[in-house]
C-alpha positions, 0 to 999 in steps of 0.5 A: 595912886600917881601922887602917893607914888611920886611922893612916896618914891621922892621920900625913898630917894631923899631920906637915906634910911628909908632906900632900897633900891627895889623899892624905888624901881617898883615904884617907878614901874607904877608910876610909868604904868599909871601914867600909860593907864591914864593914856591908853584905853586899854590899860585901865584893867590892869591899873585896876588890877595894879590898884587892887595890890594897894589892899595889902599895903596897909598891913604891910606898913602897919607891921613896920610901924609895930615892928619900929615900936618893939611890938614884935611879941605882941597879939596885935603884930602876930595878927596883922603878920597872918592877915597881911600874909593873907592879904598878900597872896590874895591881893598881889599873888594870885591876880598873877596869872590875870595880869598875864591875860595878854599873853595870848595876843602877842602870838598874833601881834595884836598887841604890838599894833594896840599903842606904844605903852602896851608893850612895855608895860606888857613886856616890862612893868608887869614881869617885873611887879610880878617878880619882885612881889613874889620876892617879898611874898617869900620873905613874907613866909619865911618870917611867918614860918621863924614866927610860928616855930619860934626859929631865930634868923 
């Protein structure tokens, strides 16, 4: 995951029509959590969760590759677009409120004495993911919904 991530972040920084700056902070986020993940003992659950995201990406990708070969009216492009929404939601939507889990303890303090990383990543990586995720998921449904009532955007 780390090296996919670094490379993937190098590629989007190095190769101008790949940018998008919400990309490169998304993947900074996971590169930062990952690292923490590696070195706390608490922080496994959540890479896991985090790598469960990675489920969706395949789709994700195939579509911009379908998408680059001008295969938009195609059945293959009309069913990766309804499993990758599927995959989507199941994958980065609703483990949400799993990533959300310590929430209980901050009330107590118990998280602030668990470690450095498990605050900031608590506090900060995890928002953050959860925010641009359903970001991209709504752009996701706006698509399938111009897709399914042939709308032009």
């Amino acid at each position: 995951y780390l090296g996919y991530t670094v490379a993937d972040t190098l590629a989007l920084t190095t190769h101008s029509p790949l940018f998008d700056r919400m990309m490169v902070v998304h993947h900074l986020l996971g590169v930062f959590g990952g690292l923490a993940g590696c070195v706390d003992p608490i922080l496994p659950y959540f890479n896991n969760l985090v790598l469960l995201v990675e489920v969706s990406n395949p789709f994700v990708n195939m579509r911009t590759i379908l998408h680059a070969l001008g295969q938009q009216t195609s059945r293959l492009y009309k069913l990766n677009g309804v499993v990758m929404l599927v995959a989507f939601f199941a994958c980065r939507i609703a483990i949400i409120p799993l990533l959300f889990q310590l929430s209980q303890h901050m009330a107590t303090g118990e998280i602030y004495t668990a470690g450095p990383f498990v605050p900031l990543v608590f506090l900060i990586c995890i928002p953050l993911v959860a925010v641009f995720n359903i970001y991209w998921f709504g752009k996701i449904c706006r698509g399938a919904y111009r897709a399914l009532y042939h709308v032009k955007h």
